[in-house]
N, C-alpha and C positions, 0 to 999 in steps of 0.2 A: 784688303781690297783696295782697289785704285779709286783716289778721290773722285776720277773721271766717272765711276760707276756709280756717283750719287745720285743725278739726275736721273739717269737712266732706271735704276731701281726705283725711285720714288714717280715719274712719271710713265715708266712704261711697265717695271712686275707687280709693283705694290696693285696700282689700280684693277688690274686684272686676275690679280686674286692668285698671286706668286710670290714666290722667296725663293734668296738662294740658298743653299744650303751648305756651302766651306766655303773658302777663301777662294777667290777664282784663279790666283797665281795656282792651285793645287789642282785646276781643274774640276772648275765646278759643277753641282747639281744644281737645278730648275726646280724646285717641289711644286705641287700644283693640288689641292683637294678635287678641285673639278676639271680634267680636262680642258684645255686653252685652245681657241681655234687653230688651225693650222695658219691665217694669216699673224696671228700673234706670235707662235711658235718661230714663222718666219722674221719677222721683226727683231724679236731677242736674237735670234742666231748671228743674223746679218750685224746688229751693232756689239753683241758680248763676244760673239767668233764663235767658230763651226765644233769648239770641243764642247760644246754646252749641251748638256742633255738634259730631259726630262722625267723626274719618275713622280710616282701618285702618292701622296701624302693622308694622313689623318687632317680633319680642319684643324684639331687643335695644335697641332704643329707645323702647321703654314703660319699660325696667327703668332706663336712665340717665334720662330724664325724671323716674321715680319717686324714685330715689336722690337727683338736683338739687332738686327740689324739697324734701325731705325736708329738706336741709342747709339752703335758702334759709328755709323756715315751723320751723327751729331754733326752741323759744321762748329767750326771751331774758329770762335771768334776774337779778337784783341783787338786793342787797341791802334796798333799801327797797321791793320789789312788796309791796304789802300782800296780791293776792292769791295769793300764796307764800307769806305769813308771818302769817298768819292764821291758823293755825291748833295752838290753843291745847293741846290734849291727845285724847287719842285719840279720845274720845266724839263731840268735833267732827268728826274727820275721819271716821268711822264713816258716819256720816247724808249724807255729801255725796255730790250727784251724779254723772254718769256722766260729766259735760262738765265736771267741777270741771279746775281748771290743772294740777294734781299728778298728778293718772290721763292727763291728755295729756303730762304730762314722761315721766312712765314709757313709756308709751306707745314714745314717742319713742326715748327710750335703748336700749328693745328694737328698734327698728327700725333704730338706729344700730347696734348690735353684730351684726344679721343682717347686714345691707351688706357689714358688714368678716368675714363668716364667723366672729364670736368662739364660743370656745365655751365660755368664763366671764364672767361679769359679775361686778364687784367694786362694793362702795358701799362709801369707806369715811371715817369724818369723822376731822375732824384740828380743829386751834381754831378757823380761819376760812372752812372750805373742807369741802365734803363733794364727795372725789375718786370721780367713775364712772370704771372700768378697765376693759378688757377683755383678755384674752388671745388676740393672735392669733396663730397659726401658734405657738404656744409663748410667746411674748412677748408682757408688758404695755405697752399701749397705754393712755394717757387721752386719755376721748373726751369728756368737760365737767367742770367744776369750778359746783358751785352753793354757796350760799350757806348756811350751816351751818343757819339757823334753821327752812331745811324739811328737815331730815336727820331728825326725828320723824316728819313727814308723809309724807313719800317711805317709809320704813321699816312706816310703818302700811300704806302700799299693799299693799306687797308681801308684807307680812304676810297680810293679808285676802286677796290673791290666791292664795296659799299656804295658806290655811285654818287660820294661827297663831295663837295667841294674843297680840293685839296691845298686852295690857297686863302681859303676861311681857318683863321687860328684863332680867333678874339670869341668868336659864339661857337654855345654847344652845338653839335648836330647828332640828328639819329640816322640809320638809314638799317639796309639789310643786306645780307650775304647770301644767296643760295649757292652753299657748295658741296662735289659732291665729294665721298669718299671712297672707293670699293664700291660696293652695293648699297650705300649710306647717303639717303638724300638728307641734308642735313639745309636748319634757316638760321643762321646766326643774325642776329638781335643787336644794331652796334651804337654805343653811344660814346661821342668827341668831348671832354668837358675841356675846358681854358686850364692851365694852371701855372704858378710861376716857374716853375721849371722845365716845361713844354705843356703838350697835350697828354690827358687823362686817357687812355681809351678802355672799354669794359666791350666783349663780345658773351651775350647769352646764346647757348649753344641749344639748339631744339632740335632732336631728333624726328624726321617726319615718321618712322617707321611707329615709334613709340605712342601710335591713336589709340589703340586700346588699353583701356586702362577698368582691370575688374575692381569691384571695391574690393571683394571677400581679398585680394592681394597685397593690399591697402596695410594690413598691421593692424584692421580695427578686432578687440576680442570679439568673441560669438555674443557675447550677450550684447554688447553695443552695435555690432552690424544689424543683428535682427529688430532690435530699435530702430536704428537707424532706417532700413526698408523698410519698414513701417510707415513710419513718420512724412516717407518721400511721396510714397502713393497717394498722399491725402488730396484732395481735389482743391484745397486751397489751402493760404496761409504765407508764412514768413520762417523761414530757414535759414539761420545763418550758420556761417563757416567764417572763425578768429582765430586769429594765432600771429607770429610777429610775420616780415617778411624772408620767404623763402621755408615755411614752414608746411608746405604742401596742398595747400588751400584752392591755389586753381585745379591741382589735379583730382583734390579730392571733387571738386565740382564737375569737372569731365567726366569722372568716373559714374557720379551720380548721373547725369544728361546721359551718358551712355546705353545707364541699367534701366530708364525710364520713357525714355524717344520709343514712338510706336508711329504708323500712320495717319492715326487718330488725332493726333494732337500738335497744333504747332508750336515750336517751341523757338525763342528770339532771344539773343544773348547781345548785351553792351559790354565789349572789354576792351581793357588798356595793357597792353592790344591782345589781339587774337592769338592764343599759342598754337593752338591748333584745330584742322576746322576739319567740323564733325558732319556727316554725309545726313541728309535730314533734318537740319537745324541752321534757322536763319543768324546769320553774326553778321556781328558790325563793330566798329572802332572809331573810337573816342578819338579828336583829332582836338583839341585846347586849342591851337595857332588859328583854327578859323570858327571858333566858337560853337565844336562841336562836343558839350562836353554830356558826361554820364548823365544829368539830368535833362541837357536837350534831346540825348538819345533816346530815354525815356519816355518823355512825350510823344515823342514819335515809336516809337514800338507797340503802346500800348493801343497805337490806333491801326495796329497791326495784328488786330484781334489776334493774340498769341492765348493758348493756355497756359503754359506757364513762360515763367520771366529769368532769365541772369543777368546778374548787376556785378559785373567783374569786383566793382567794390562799391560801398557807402565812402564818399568824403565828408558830403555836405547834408545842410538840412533839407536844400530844394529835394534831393536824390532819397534819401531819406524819407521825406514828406510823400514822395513817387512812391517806394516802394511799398510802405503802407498802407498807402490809397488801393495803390494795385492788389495787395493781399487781402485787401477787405471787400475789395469789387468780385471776387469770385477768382482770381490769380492763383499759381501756387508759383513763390520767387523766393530763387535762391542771391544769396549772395554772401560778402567775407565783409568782414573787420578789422582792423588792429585790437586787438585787446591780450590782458594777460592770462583771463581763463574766462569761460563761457558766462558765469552769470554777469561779470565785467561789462560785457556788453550791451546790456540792459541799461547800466548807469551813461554808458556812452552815446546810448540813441537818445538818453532823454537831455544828457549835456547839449544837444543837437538840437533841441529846442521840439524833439516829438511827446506829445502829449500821453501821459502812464495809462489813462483808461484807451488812447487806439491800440498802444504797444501788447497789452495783455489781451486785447482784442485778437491782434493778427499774426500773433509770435504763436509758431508749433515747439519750435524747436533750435537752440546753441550749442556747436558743438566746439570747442575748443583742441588743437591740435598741435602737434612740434612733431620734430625729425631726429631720431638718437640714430648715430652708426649701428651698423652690426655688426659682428665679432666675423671677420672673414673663417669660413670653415677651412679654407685650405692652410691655417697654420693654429688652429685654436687649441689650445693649453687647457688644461683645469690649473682653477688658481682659487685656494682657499682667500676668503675675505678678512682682510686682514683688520683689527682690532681699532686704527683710526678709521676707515670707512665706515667700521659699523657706526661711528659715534657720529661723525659726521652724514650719516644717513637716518641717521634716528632708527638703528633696528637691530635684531639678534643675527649675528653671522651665523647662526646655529641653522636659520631656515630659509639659509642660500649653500644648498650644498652641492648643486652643479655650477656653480660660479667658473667662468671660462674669460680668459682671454685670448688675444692673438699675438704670435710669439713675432710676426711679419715675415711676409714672404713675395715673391715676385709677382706673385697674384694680386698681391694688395699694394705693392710699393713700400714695404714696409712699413706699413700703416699699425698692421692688427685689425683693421679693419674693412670692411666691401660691401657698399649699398649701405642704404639708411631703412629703417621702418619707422612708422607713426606712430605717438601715442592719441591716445582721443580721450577725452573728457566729453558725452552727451549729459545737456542737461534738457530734460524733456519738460515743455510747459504745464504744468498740472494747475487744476482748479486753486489751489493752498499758495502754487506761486504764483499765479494770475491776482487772485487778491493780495499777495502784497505787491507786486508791479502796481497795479492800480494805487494803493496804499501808501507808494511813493518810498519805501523799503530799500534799505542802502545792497550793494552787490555780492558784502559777506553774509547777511540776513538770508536773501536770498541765496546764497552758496549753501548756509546750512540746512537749508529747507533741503535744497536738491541732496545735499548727502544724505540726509534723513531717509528721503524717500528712494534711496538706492543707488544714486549718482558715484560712481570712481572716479576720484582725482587724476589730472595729470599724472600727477608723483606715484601714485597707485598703480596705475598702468605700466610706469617705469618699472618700480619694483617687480613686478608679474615677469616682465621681458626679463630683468633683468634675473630673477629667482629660474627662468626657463633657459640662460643659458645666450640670450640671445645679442644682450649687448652687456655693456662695463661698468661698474657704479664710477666713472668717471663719467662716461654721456649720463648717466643720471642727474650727477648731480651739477653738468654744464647746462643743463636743457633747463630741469623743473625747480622747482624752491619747495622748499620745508613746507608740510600741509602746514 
């Protein structure tokens, strides 16, 4: 294909929801799943020439055509393109146009990290190399290595896309992206940090399509979902959701606001910041620069006579000190933690200086949760368990006998893997752990009360997935620790 046909493909078929389908010296095909208006029809003929035809495709073969071409029209970067490396300081890159090479790299890199589902994009320079990463399913992936001397250029881009200030290099900046893809309104999330070999950049990718979110699709088992509904309907109290960061916490909280938002009830959320804003539910964001933080917004919500409460996170005591006021006043508030497993948190609200007889007062319910891959099915193996695994998992390979991995394939990137699910640890407040919360009772005490009374571990949960077939005693034993 002619390099000339890169723009063209990526600004005028890709968008429109086309690919081509051979090489256009051979005289190419148009694929198209859904018909293209006849002004668009018009459009490609006039710029790719009058032998271009059009015929109707399956979707899922406009999407591999679209992806293969993508990777084949890579641009191809070095060290001596002068049209790379031209450009001298920001004022230059400012004035350039829409077709300049740097806005099609970008361009690009965003297209590569949709393909792979990421959902951060990293830029980050080093001496001779400014590494693109991406996170997927949890784990960093690099997806090109450019050449340090356009790590200004690249960085102004995205600066300006962001509406930064692109001659601020000494302080962090955050800002945002709306952009779109195909049929993909997409908010990228962008933060600038300082560092001594240029600027850091990080883009969180938020799908706007991806609002609904059911639990039962969540990864929780049957028996903990129906806990879990339970426990959410309760007309007041304190719910929390722990786990480290990026362990699925805010969406397990959407997901709950979702199952529960009726007309009846208002419901007020403080988060840092809003991922996504849910139709019937008042949200707000936390803004620290002018002293709007999770405990200011507190105070003022609850005189927003709301029924129930989200509290993106607990930091502090003031917030803290809020939430359990509010769950004791007749509230039902959700909120998350840091912690390593669910009873964990009980030691860390009272580190925070909250008092054991409010806490066992207004706590329903901790649930504890992480992200293991899943074994992509478009390449999954049966794989007997082999004899260090079982040692290193503590267990009989005898009663993992659909044990599967992923042999990797274009589906997955050679992964083995596609998509993550949850594990969840519910630990539900009972009268036995109420008096030792009060009691003042360290968080393994309390751990073995809950396993007593029925609680499944982390690692438990794992094993289950993992005995079903679903992920690999390597996400096992990367995610949970030894009961």
């Amino acid at each position: 294909m002619n390099p000339m046909t890169l723009p063209v493909f990526s600004q005028l078929l890709e968008p429109a929801g086309l690919a081509p389908a051979l090489d256009f010296a051979a005289s190419a095909a148009v694929v198209y799943a859904e018909l293209p208006s006849i002004d668009c029809r018009a459009k490609v003929r006039f710029v790719m020439g009058e032998q271009i035809h059009f015929r109707a495709g399956a979707p899922e073969e406009v999407a591999r055509l679209i992806k293969h071409w993508r990777a084949e029209l890579s641009p191809q970067i070095n060290a001596e393109d002068e049209a790379y490396g031209g450009f001298r300081d920001d004022e230059d890159f400012a004035d350039i146009d829409s077709e300049a090479p740097i806005i099609r790299l970008v361009n690009h890199l965003f297209a590569r990290a949709l393909d792979l589902n990421a959902s951060d994009i990293h830029f980050e320079p080093n001496e001779t190399y400014l590494d693109v990463r991406c996170r997927v399913d949890g784990i960093m992936t690099l997806i090109e290595r450019l050449p340090i001397r356009i790590q200004s250029a690249v960085a102004s881009r995205l600066k300006l896309m962001a509406r930064l200030d692109i001659g601020e290099k000494r302080l962090p900046q955050d800002g945002r992206i709306d952009y779109h893809s195909g049929n993909r309104d997409l908010d990228m999330r962008v933060s600038t940090m300082p560092g001594v070999l240029g600027e850091s950049i990080v883009l969180r990718i938020l799908d706007r399509a991806d609002l609904s979110i059911d639990l039962a699709d969540l990864g929780m088992p049957e028996r903990v979902l129906k806990s879990y509904l339970k426990v959410i309907t309760q007309p007041h109290g304190l719910i929390l959701i722990t786990g480290p960061t990026g362990s699925g916490k805010t969406t397990t909280l959407y997901g709950t606001l979702e199952k529960i938002r009726n007309v009846e009830r208002k419901i007020v959320t403080v988060e840092d910041p809003v991922e996504y804003q849910l139709a019937g539910i008042t949200q707000t964001q936390v803004n620290p620069a002018i002293g709007f933080s999770f405990a200011a917004g507190l105070r003022t919500i609850v005189r927003q006579n709301p029924d129930i409460l989200m509290i993106g996170e607990i930091r502090d005591s003031e917030t803290a000190d809020i939430a359990i006021e509010s769950a004791l006043t007749g509230h039902l508030v959700f909120s998350t933690l840091h912690t390593n497993d669910a009873a964990g948190a009980v030691t860390r609200l009272q580190d925070m200086g909250v008092e054991s007889y409010l806490l066992s007062s207004s706590l329903l319910a901790i649930q504890a949760q992480r992200l293991v891959r899943r074994i992509c099915t478009g390449c999954a193996q049966s794989a007997p368990m082999s004899a260090d695994e079982a040692l290193v998992l503590e267990v009989n390979a005898a009663d993992f006998p659909r044990l599967r991995r992923g042999a990797g394939c274009e589906r997955c990137g050679g992964t083995g893997y596609r998509g993550r699910v949850g594990l969840y640890e519910l630990l539900l407040i009972s009268d036995a752990i109420r008096h030792l919360i009060t009691s003042g009772a360290d968080a393994n005490v309390i751990r073995k009360q809950a396993i007593s009374e029925g609680m499944r571990t982390l690692r438990e949960d794992a094993l289950d997935k993992l005995r079903q077939g679903v992920t690999t005693p390597e996400e096992v034993v990367r995610v949970t620790r030894a009961l």
